[in-house]
PDB file of N, CA, C and O in Angstrom, chain B, residues numbered from 101:
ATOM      1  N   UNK B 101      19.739  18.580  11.474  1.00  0.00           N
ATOM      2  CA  UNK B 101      18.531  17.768  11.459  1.00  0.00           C
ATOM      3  C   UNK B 101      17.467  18.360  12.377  1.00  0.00           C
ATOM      4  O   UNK B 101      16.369  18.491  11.837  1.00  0.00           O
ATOM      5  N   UNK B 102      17.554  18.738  13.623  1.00  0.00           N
ATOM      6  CA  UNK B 102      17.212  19.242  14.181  1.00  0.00           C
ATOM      7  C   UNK B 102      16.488  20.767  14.001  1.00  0.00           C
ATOM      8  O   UNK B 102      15.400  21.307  14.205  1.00  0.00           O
ATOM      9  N   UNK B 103      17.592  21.030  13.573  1.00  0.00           N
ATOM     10  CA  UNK B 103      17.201  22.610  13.511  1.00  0.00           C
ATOM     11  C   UNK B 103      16.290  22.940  12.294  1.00  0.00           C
ATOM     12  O   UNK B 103      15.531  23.908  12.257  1.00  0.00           O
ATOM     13  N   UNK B 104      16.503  21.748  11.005  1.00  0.00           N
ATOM     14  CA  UNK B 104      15.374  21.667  10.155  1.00  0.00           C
ATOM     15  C   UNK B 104      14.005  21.143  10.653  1.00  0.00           C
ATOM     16  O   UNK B 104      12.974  21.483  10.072  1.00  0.00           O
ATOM     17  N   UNK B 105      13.984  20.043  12.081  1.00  0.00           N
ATOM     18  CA  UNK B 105      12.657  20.338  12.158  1.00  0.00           C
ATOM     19  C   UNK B 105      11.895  20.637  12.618  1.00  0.00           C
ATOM     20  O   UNK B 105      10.781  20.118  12.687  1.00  0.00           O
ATOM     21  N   UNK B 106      12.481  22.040  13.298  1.00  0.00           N
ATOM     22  CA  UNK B 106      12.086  22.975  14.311  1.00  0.00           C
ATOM     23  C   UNK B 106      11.320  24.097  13.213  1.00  0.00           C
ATOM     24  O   UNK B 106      10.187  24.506  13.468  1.00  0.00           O
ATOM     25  N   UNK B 107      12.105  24.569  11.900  1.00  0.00           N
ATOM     26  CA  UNK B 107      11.370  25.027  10.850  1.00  0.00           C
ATOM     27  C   UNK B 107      10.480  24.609  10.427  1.00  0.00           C
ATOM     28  O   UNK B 107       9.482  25.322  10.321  1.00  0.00           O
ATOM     29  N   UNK B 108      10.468  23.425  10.055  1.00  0.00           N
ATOM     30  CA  UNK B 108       9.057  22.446   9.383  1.00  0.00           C
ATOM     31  C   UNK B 108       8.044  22.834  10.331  1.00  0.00           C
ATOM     32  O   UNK B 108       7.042  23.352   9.838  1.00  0.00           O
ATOM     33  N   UNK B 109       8.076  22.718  11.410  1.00  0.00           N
ATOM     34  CA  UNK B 109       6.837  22.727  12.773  1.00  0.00           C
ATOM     35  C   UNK B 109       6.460  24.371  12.115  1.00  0.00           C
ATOM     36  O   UNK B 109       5.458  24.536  11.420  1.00  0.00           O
ATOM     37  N   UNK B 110       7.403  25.498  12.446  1.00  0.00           N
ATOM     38  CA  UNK B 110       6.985  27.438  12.585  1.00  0.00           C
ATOM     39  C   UNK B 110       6.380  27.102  11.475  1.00  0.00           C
ATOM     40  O   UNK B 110       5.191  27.240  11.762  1.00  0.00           O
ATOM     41  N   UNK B 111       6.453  26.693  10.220  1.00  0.00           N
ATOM     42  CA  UNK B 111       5.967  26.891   8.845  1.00  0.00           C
ATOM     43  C   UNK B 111       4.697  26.280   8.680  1.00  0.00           C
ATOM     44  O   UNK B 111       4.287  26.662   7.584  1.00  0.00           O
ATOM     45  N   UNK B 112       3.662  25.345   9.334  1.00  0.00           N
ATOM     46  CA  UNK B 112       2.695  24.926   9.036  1.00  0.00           C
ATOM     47  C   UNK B 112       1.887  25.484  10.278  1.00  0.00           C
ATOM     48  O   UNK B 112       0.777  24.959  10.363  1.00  0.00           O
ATOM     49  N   UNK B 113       2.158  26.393  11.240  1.00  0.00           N
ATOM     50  CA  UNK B 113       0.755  26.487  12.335  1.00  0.00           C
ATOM     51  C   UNK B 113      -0.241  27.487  12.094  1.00  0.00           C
ATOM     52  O   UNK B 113      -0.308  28.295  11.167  1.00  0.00           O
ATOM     53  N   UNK B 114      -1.007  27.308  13.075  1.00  0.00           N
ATOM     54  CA  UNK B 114      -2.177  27.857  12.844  1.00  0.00           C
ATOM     55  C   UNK B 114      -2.177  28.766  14.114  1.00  0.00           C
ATOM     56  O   UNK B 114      -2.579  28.204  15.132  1.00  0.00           O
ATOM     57  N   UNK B 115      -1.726  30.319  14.258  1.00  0.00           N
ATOM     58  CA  UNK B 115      -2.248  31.432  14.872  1.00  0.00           C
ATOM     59  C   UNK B 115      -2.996  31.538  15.610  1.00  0.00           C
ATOM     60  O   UNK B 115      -3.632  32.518  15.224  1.00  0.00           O
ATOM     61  N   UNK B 116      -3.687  30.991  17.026  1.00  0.00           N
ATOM     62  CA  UNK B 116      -4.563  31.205  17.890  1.00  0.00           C
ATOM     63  C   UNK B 116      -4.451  32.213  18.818  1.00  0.00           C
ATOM     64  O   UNK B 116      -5.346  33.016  19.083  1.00  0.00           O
ATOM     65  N   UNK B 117      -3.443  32.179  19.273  1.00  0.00           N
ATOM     66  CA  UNK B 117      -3.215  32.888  20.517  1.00  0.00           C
ATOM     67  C   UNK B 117      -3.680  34.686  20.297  1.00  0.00           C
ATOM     68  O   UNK B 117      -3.607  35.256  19.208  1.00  0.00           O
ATOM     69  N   UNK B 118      -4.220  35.450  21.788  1.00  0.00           N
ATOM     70  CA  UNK B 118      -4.767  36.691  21.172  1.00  0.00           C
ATOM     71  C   UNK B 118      -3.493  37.435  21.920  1.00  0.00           C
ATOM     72  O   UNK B 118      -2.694  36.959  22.727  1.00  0.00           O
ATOM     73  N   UNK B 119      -3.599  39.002  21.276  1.00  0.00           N
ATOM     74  CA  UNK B 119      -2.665  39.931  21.531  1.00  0.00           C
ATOM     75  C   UNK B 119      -2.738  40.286  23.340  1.00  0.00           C
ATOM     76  O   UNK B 119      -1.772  40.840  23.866  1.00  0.00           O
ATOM     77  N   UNK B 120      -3.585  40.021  23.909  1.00  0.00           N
ATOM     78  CA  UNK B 120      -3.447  39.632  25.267  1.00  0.00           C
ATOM     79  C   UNK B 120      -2.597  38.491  25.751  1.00  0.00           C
ATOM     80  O   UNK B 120      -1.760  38.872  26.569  1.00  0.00           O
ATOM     81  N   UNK B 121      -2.568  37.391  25.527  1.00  0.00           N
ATOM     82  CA  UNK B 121      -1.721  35.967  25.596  1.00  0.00           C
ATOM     83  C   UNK B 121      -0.563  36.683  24.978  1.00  0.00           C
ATOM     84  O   UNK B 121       0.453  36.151  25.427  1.00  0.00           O
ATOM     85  N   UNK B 122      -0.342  37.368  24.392  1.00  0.00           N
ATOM     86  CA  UNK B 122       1.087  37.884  23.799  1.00  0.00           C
ATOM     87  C   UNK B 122       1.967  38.891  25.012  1.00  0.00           C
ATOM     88  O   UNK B 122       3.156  38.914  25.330  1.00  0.00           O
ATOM     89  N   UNK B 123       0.875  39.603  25.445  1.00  0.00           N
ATOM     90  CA  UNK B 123       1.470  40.709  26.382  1.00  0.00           C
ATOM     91  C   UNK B 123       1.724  39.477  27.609  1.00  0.00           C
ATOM     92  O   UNK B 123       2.609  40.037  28.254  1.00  0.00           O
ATOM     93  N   UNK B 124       1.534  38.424  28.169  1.00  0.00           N
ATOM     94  CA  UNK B 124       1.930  37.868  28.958  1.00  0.00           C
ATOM     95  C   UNK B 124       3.108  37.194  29.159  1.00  0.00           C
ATOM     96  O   UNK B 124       3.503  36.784  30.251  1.00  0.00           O
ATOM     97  N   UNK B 125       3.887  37.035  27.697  1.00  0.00           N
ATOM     98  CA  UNK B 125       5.013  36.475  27.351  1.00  0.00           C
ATOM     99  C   UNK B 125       5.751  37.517  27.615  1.00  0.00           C
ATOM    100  O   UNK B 125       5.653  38.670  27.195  1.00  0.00           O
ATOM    101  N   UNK B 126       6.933  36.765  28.757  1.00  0.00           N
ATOM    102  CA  UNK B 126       8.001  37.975  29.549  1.00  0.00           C
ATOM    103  C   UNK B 126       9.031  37.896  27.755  1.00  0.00           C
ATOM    104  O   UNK B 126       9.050  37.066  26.846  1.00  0.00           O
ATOM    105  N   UNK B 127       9.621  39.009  27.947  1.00  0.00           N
ATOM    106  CA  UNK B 127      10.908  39.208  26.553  1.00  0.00           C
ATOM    107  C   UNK B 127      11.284  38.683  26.870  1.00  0.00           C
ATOM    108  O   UNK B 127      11.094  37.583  26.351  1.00  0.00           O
ATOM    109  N   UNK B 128      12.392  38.706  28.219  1.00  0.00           N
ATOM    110  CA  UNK B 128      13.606  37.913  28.160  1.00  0.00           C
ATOM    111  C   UNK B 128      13.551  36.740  29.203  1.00  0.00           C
ATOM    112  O   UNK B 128      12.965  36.734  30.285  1.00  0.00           O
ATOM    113  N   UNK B 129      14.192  35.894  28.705  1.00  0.00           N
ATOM    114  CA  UNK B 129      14.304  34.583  30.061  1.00  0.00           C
ATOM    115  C   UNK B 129      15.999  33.986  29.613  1.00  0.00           C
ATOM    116  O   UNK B 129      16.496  33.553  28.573  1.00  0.00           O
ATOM    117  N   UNK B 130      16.436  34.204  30.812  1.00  0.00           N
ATOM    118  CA  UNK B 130      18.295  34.015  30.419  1.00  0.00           C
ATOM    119  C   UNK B 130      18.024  33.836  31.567  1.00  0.00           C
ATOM    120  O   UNK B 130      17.092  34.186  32.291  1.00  0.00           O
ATOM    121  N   UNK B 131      19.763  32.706  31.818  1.00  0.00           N
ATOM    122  CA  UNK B 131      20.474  32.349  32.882  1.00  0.00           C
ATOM    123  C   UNK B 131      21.239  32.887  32.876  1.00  0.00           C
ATOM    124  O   UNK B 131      21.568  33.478  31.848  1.00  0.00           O
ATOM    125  N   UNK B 132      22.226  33.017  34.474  1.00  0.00           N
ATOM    126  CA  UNK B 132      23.177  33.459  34.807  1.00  0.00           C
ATOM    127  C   UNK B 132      24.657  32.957  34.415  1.00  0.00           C
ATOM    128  O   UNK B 132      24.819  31.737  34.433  1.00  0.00           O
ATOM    129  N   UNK B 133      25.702  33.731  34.080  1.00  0.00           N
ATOM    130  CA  UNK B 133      26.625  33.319  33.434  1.00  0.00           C
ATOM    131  C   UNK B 133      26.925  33.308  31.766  1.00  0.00           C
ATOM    132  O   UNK B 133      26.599  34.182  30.963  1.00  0.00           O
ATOM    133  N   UNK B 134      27.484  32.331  31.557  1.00  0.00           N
ATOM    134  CA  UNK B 134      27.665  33.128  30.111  1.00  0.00           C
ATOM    135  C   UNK B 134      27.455  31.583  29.270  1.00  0.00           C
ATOM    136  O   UNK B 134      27.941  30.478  29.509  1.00  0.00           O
ATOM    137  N   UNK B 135      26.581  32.017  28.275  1.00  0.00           N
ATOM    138  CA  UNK B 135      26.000  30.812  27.502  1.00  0.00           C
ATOM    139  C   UNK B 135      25.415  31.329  26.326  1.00  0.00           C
ATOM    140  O   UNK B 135      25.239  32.543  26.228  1.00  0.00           O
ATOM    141  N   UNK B 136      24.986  30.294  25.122  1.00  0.00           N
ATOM    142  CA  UNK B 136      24.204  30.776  24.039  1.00  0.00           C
ATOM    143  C   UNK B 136      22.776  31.210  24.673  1.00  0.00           C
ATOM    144  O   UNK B 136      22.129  30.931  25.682  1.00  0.00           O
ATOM    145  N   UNK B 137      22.582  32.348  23.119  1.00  0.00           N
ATOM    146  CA  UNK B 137      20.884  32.953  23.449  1.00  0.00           C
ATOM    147  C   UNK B 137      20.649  32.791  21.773  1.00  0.00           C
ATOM    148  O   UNK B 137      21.339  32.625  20.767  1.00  0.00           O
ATOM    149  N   UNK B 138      19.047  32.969  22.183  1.00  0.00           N
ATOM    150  CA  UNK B 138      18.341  33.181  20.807  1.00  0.00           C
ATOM    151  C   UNK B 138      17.831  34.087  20.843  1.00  0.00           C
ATOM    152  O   UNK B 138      17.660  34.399  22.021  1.00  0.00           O
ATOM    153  N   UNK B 139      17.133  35.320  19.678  1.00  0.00           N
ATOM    154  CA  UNK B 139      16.112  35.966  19.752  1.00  0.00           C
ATOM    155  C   UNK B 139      15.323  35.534  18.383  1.00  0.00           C
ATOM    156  O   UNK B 139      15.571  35.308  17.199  1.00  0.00           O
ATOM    157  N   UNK B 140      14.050  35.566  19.427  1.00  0.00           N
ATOM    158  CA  UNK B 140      12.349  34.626  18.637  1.00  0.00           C
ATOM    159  C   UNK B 140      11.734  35.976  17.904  1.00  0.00           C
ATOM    160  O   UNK B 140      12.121  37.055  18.354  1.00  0.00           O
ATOM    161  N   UNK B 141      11.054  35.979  17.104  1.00  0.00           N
ATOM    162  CA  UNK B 141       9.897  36.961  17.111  1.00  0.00           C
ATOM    163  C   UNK B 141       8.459  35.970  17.318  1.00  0.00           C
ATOM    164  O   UNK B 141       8.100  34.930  16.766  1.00  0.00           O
ATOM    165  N   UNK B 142       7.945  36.688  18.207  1.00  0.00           N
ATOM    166  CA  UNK B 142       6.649  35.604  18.111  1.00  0.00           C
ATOM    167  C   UNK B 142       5.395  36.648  17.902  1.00  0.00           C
ATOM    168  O   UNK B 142       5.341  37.784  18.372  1.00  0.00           O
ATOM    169  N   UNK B 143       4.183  35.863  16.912  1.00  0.00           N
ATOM    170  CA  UNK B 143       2.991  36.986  16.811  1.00  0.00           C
ATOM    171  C   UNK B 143       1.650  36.090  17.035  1.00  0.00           C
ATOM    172  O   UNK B 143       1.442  34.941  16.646  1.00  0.00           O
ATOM    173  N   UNK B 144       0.700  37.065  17.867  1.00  0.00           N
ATOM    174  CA  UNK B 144      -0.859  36.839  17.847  1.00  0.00           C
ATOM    175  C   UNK B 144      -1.756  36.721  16.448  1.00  0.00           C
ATOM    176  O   UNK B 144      -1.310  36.983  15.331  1.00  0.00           O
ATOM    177  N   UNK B 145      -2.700  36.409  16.649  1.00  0.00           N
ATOM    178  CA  UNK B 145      -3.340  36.333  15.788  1.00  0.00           C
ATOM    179  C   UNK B 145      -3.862  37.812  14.983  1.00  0.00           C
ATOM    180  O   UNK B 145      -3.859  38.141  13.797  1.00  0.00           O
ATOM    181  N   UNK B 146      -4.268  38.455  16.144  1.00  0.00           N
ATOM    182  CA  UNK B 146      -3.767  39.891  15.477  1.00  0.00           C
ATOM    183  C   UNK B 146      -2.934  40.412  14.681  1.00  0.00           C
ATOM    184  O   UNK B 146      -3.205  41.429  14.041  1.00  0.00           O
ATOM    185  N   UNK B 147      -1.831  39.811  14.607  1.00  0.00           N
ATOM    186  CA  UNK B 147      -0.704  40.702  14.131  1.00  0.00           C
ATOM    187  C   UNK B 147       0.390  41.173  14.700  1.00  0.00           C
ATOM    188  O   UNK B 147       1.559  41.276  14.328  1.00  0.00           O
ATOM    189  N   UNK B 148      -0.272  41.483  15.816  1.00  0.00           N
ATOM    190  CA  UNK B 148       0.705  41.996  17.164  1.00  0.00           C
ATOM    191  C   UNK B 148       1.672  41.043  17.303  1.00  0.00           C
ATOM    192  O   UNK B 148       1.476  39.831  17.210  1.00  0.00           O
ATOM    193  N   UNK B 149       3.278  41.869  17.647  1.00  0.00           N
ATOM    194  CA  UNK B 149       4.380  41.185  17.137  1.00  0.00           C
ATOM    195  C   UNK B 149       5.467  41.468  18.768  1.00  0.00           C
ATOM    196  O   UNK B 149       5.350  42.576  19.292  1.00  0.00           O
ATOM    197  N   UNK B 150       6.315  40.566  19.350  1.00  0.00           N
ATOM    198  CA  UNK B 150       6.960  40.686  20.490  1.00  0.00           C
ATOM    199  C   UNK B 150       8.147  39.954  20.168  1.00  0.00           C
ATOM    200  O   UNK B 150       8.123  38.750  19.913  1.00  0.00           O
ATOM    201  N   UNK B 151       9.361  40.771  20.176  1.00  0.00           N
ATOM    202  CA  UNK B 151      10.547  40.019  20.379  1.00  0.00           C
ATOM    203  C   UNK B 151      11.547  39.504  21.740  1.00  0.00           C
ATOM    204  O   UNK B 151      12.068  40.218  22.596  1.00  0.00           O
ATOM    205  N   UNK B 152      11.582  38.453  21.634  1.00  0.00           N
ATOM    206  CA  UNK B 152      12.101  37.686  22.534  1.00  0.00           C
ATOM    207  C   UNK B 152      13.049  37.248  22.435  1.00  0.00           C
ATOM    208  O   UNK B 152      13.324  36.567  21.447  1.00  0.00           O
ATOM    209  N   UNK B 153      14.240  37.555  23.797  1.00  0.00           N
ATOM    210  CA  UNK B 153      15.133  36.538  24.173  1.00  0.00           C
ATOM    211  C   UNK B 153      15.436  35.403  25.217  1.00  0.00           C
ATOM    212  O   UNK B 153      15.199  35.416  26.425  1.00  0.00           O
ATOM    213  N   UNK B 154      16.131  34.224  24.307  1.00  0.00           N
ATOM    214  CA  UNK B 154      16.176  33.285  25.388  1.00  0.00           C
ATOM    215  C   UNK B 154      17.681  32.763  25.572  1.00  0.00           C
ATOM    216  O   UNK B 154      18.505  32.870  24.663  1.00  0.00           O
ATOM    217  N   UNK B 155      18.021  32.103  27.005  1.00  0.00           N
ATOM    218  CA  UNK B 155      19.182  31.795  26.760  1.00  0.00           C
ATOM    219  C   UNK B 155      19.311  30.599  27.867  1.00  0.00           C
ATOM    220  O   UNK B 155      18.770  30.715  28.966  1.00  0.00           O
ATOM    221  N   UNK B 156      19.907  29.687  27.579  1.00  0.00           N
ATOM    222  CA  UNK B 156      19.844  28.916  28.843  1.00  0.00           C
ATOM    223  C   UNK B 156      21.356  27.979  28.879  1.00  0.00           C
ATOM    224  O   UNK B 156      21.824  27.364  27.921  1.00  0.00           O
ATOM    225  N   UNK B 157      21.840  28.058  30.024  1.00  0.00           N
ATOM    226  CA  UNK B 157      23.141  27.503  30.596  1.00  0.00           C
ATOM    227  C   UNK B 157      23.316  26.161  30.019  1.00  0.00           C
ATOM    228  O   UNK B 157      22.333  25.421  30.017  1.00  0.00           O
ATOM    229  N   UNK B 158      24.499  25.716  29.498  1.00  0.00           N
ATOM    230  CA  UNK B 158      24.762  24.116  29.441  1.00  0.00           C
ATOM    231  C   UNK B 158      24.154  23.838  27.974  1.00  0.00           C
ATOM    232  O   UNK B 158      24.412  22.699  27.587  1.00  0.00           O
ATOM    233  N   UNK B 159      23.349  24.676  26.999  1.00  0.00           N
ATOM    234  CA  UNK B 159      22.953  24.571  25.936  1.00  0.00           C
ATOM    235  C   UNK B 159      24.356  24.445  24.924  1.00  0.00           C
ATOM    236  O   UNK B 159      25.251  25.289  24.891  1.00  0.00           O
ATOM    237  N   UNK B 160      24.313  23.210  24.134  1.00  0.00           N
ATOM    238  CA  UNK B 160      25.585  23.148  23.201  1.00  0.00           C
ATOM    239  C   UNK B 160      25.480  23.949  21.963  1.00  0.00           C
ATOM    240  O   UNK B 160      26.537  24.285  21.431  1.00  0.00           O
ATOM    241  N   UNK B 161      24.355  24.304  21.425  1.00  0.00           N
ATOM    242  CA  UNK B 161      23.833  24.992  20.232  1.00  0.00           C
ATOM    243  C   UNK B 161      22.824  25.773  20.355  1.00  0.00           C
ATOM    244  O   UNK B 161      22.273  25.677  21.452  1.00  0.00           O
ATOM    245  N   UNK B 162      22.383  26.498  19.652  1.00  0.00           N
ATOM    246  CA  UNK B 162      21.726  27.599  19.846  1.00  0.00           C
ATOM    247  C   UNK B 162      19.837  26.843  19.409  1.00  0.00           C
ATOM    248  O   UNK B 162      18.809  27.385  19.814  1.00  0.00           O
ATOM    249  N   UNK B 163      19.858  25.639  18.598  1.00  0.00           N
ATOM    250  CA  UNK B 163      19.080  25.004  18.865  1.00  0.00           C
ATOM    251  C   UNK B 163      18.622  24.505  19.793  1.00  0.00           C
ATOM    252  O   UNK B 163      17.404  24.465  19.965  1.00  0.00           O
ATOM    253  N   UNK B 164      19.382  24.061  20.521  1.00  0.00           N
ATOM    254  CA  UNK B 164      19.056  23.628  22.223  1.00  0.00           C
ATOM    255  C   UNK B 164      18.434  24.460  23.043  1.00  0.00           C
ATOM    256  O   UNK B 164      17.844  24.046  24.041  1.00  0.00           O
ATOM    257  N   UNK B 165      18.503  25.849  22.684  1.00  0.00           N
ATOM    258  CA  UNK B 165      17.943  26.737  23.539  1.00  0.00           C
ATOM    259  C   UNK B 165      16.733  27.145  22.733  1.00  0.00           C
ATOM    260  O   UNK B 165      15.646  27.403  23.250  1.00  0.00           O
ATOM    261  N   UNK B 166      16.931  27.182  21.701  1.00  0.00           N
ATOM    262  CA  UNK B 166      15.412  27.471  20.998  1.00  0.00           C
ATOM    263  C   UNK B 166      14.205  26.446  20.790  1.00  0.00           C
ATOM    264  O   UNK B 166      13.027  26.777  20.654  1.00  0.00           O
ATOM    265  N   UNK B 167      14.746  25.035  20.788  1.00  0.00           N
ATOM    266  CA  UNK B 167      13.653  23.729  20.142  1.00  0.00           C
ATOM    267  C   UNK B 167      12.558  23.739  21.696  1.00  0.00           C
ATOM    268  O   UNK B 167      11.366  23.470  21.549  1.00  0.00           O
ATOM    269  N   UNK B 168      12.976  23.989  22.769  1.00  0.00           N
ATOM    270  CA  UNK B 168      11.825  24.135  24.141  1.00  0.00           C
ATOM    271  C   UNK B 168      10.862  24.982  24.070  1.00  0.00           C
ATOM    272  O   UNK B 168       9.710  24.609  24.295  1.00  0.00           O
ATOM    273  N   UNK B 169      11.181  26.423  23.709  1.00  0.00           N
ATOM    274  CA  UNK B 169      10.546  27.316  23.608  1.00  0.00           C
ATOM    275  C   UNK B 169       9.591  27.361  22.481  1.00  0.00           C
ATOM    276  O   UNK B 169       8.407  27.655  22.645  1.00  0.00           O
ATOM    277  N   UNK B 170      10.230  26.999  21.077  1.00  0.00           N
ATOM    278  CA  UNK B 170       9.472  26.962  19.823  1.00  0.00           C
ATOM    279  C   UNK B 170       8.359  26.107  19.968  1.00  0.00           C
ATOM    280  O   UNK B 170       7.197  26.266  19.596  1.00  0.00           O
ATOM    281  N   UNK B 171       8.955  25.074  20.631  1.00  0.00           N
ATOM    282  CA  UNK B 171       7.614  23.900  20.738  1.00  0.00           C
ATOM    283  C   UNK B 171       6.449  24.895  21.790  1.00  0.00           C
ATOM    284  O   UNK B 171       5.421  25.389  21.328  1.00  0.00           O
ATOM    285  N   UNK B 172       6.745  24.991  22.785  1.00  0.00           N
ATOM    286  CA  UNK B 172       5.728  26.221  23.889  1.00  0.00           C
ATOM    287  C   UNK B 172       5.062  26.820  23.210  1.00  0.00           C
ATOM    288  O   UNK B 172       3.836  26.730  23.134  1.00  0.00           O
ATOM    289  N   UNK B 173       5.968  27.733  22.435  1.00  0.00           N
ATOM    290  CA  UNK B 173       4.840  28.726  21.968  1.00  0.00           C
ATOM    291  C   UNK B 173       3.640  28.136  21.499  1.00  0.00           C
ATOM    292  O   UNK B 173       2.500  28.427  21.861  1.00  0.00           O
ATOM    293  N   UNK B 174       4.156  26.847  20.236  1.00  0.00           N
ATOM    294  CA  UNK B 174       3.322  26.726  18.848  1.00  0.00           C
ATOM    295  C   UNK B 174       2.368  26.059  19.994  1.00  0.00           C
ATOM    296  O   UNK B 174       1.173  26.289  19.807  1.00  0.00           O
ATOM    297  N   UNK B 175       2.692  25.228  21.213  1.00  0.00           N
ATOM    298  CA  UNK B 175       1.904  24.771  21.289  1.00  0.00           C
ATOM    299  C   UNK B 175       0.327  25.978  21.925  1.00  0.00           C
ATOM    300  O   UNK B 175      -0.869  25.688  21.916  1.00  0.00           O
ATOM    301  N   UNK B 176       0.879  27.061  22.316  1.00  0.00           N
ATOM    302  CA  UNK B 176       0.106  27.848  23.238  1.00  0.00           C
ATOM    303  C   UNK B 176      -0.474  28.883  21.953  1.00  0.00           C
ATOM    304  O   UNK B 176      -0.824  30.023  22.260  1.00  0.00           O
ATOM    305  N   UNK B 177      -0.560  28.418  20.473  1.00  0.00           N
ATOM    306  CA  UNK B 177      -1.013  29.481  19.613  1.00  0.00           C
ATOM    307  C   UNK B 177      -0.510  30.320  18.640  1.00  0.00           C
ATOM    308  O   UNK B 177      -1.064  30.888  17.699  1.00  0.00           O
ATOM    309  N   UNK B 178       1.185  30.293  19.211  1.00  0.00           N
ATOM    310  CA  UNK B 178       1.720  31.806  18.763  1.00  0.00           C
ATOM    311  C   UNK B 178       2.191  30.903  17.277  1.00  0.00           C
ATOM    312  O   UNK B 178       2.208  29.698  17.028  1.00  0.00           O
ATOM    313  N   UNK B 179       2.572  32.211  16.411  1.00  0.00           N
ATOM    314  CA  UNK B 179       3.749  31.900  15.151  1.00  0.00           C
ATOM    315  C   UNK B 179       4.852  32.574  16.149  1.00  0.00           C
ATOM    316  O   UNK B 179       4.761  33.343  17.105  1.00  0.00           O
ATOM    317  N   UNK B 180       5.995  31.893  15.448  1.00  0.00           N
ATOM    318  CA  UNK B 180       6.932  32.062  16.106  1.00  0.00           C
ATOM    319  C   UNK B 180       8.369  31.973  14.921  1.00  0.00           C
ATOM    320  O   UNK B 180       8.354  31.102  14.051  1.00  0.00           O
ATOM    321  N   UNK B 181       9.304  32.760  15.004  1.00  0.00           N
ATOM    322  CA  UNK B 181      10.301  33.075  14.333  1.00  0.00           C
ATOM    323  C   UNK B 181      11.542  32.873  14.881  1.00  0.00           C
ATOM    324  O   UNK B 181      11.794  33.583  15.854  1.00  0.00           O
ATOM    325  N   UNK B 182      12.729  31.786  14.382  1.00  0.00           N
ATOM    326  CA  UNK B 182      13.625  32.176  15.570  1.00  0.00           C
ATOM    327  C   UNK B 182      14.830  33.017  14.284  1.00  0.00           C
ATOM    328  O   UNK B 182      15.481  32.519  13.366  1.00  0.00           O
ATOM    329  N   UNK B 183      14.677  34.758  14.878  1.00  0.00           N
ATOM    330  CA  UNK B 183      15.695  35.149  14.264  1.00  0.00           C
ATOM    331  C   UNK B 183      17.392  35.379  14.159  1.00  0.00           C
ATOM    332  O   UNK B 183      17.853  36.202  13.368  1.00  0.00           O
ATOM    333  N   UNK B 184      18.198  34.613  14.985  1.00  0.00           N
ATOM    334  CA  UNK B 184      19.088  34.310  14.936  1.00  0.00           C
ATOM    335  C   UNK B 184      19.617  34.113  16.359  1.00  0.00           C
ATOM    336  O   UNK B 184      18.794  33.646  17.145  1.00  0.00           O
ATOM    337  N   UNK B 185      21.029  34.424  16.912  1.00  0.00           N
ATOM    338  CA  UNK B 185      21.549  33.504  18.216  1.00  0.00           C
ATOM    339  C   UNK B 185      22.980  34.583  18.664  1.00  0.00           C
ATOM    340  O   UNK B 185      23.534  35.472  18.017  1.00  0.00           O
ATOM    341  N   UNK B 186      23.176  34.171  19.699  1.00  0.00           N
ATOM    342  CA  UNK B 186      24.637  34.539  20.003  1.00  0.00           C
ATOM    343  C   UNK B 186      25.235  33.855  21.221  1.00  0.00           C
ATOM    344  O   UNK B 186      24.779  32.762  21.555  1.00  0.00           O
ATOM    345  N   UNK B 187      26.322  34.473  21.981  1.00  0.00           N
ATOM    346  CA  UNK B 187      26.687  34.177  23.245  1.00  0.00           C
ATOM    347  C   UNK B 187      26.376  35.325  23.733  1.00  0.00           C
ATOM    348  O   UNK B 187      26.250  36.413  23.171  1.00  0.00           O
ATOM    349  N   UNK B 188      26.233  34.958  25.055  1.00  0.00           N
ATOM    350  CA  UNK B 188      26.059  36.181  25.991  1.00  0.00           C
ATOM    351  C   UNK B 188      27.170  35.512  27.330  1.00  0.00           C
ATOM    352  O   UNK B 188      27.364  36.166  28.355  1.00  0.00           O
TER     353      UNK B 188
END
């Protein structure tokens, strides 16, 4: 349920953010220890494209670690992709 409407949100935004606001987004943001990660692709309005990983401790699903971030971005401009997950 969730994770469908984390898609619904990436699929209708609108691209603001510029390829500067992109270079400010660090790649990776992980915690220490061993937990699920995601990697995002997120892009400027340009085009310009940055892949990202995230990972955060105590997350039960790999949604949990992605629905914080997805919301951030869209809200700060970006499209955003979450292309799949793992443990680390």
């Amino acid at each position: 349920e969730k994770a469908k409407q984390v898609r619904a949100e990436t699929s209708v935004t609108t691209i603001t953010a510029t390829a500067e606001d992109l270079q400010k987004v660090p790649e990776v943001i992980i915690d220490e220890g061993t937990f699920k990660y995601v990697l995002m692709r997120v892009t400027a309005a340009s085009g310009e494209q940055k892949y990202l990983v995230r990972g955060t401790a105590g997350a039960e699903y790999h949604r949990d670690v992605a629905i914080p971030y997805v919301r951030a971005y869209l809200k700060n401009g970006f499209g955003i992709e979450v292309l799949g997950g793992g443990r680390i």
